[in-house]
C-alpha positions in Angstrom: 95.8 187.8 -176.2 92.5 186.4 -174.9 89.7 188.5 -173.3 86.9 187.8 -171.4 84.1 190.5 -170.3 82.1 189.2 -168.4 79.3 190.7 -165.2 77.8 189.7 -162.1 74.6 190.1 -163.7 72.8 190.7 -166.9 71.7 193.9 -168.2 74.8 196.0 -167.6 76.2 196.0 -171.2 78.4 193.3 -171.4 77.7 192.8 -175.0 77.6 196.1 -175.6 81.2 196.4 -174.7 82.4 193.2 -176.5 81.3 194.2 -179.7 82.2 197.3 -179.6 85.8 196.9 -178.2 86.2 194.0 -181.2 85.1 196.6 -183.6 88.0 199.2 -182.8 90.6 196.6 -183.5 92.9 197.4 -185.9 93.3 193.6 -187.2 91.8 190.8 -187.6 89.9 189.1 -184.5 87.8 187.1 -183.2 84.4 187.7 -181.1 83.1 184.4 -179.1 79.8 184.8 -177.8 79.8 182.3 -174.9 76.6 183.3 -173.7 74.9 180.3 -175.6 71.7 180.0 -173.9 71.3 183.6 -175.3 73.9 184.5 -177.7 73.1 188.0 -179.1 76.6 189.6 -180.2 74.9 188.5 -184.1 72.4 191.0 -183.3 75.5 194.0 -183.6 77.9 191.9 -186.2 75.6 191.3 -189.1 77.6 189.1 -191.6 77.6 186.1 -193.7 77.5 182.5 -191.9 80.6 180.5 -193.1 79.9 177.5 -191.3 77.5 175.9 -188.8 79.1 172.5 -186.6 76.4 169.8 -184.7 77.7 169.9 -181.0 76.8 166.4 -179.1 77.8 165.1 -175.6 78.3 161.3 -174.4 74.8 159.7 -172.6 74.5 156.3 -171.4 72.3 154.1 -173.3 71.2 150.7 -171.7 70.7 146.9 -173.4 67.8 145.9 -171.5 68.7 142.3 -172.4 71.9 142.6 -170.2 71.1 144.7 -167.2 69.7 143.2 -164.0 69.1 146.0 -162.0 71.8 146.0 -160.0 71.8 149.3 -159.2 75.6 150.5 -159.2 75.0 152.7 -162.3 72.9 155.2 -160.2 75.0 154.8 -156.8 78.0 156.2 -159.0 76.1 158.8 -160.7 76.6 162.2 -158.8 74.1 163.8 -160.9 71.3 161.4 -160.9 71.3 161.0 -164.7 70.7 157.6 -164.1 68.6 155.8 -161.4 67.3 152.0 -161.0 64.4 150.5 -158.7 65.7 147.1 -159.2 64.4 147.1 -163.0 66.1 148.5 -165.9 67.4 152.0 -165.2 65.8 155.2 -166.4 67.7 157.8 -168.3 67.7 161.7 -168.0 70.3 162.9 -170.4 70.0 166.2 -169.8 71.9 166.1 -166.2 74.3 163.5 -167.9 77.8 165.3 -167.4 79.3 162.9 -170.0 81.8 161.3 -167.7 81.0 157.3 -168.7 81.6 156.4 -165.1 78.0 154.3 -165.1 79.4 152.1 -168.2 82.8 151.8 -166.1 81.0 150.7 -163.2 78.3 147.8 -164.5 79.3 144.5 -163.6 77.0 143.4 -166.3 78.5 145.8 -169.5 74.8 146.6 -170.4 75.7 150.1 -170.6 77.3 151.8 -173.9 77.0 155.7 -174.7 76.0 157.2 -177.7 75.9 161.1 -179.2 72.9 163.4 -177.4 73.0 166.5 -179.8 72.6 169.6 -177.3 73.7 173.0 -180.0 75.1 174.4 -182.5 78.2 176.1 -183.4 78.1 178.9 -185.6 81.1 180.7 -187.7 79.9 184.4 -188.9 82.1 186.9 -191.0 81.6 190.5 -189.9 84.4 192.7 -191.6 87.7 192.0 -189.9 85.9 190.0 -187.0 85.2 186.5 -187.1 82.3 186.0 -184.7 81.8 182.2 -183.1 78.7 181.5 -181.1 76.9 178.6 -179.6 73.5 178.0 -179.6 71.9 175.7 -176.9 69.3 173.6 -177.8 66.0 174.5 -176.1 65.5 172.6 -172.4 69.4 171.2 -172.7 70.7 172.5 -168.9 74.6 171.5 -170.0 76.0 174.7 -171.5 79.5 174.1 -170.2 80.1 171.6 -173.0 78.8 173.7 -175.5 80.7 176.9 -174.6 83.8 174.4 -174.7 83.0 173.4 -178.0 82.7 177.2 -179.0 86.5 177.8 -177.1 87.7 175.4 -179.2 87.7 178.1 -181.9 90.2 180.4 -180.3 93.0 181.2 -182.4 97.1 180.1 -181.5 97.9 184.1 -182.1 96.3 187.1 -182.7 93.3 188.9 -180.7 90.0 187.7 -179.1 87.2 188.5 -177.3 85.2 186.2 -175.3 81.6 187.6 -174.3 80.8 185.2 -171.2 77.3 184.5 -169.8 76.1 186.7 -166.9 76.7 185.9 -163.3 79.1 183.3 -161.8 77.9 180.3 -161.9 79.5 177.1 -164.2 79.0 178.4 -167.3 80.8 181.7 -166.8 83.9 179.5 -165.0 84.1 177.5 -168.1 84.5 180.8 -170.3 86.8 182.3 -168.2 89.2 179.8 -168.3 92.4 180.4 -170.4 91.3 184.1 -170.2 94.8 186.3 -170.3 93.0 189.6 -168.8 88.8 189.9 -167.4 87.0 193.0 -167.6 84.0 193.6 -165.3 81.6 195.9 -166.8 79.2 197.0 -164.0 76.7 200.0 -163.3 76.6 202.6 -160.5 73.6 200.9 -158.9 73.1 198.7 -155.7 72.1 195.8 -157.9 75.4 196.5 -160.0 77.8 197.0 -156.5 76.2 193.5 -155.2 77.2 191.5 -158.3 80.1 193.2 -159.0 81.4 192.4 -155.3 80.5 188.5 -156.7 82.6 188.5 -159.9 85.8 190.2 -158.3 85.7 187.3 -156.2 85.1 184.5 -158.4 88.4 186.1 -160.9 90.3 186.8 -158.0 89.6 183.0 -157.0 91.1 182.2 -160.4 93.7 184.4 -160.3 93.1 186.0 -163.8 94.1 189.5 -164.1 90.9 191.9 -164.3 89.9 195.4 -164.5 86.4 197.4 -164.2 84.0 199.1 -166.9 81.3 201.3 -164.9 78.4 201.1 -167.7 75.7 204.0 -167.5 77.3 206.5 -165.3 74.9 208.9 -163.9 72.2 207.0 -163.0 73.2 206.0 -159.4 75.8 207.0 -156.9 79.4 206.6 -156.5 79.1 203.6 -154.4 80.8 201.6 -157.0 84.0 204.0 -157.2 84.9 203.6 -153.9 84.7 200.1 -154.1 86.6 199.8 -156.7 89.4 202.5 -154.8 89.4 200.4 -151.6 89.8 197.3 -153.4 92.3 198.9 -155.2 90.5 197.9 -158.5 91.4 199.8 -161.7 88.4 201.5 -163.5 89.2 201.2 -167.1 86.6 203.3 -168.2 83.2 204.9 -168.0 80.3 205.1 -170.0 77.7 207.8 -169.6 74.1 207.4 -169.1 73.4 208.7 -172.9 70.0 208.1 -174.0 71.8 208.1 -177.8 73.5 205.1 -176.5 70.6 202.8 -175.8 68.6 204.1 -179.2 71.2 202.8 -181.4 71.7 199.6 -179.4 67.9 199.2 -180.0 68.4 199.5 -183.7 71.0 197.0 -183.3 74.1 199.3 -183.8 77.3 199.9 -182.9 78.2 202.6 -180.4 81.4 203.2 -182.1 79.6 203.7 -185.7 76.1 205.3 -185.1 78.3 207.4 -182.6 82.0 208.2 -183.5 82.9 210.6 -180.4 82.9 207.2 -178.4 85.3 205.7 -180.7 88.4 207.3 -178.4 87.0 205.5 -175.3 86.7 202.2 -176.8 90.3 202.9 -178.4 91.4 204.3 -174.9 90.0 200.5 -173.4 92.0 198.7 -175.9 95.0 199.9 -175.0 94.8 199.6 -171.6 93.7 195.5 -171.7 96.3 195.1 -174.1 98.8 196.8 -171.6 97.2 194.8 -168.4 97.0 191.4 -170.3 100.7 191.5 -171.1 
């Protein structure tokens, strides 16, 4: 089974829940941080790095000596990666989306791609979980191939848990993707109802089963609940607004080991995504 958790926006404990749901697991499993421009589940899994793979995307590269600014490169690029004043094109591999359409479409074949390295893929052993995370290279905007590159990773059988980026923008579509069963963690708060409202559309869009984790209850009202009743939206559980909570996650601990009386609620949340993923 493959799960996602994922938010409308950052900050409600996403992470928090990812690493500590992957801890209760009886077995073997895997923990994919796809939140590679910030990947922090390393942060809560401490372990030994196993292995470490150079991610790179396709980018045009031009031969000067061949081009004559003809300009059809740039009219076929949706993205503007590539542009031309009637002299040799200029490059900006960063929005390149890899698709080799410019290359397709020169009349002249002065265009040829090569590798643009954009992150890392990591491989860390933390007990019984294998944690995979991507790390984006510093002012590379592409994450989606990255977080591919990190999905690659998943296993044929057995258990795992993607963390996706916040929000629901590309990145977080490319995580959820081939996702058996979502879960939504969200907080009582206007902020949290707002975004939350955002997510539940975006999974429902892609038809992936889903389910909702209220993160910090006590802090706001119940506006959250009865959205969730009127959308007829299953609350899977609830986490309370305990300051012992946030101290160990500043200390970079797990809930379920600096604080074993939530080890039944993460248990309790295990079964029921295992049940609803089905």
């Amino acid at each position: 089974m493959i799960l996602a958790v994922a938010s409308g926006k950052g900050g409600t404990g996403k992470t928090t829940v990812a690493v500590n749901l992957a801890r209760v697991f009886n077995t073997s499993i895997q923990c994919l941080d796809c939140d590679v421009e910030e990947p922090n589940c390393h942060l809560f899994l401490s372990g030994d790095t196993r292995k470490e793979e150079n991610v790179t995307v396709p980018v045009p590269e031009v031969d000067e000596s061949l081009c004559n600014g003809c300009g059809e490169c740039g009219r076929f690029c949706e993205y503007n990666a590539i542009v031309s004043f009637g002299t040799k094109p200029l490059l900006f591999p960063e929005m390149c989306h890899g698709c080799g359409g410019c290359a397709k479409v020169c009349p002249e074949k002065a265009i040829h791609e090569i590798e643009h390295h954009i992150g890392v893929v990591e491989t860390i052993q933390a007990g019984n979980i294998t944690l995979i995370q991507g790390r984006l290279n510093v002012g590379a905007a592409m994450a989606p191939p990255l977080i591919r590159a990190v999905k690659a990773h998943l296993p044929n059988e057995g258990p795992a848990i993607m963390d996706a980026p916040p929000g629901t923008s590309c990145p977080v579509i490319a995580t959820l993707q081939d996702a058996d069963f979502v879960v939504l963690v969200t907080e009582p708060t206007p902020f949290g109802l707002h975004d939350l409202k955002l997510a539940v559309d975006m999974v429902r869009r892609l038809q992936i089963p889903f389910g909702v984790v209220v993160n910090r209850v006590g802090i706001g009202d119940n506006r959250v609940h009865e959205f969730c009743h009127r959308e007829k939206i299953s609350i899977l559980v609830e986490i309370p607004d305990d300051r012992r909570i946030a101290e160990a996650y500043s200390r970079g601990e797990l809930i379920v080991e600096a604080l074993p009386e939530y080890c039944g609620l993460f248990c309790d949340l295990q079964q029921k995504v295992m049940t609803k993923g089905r």
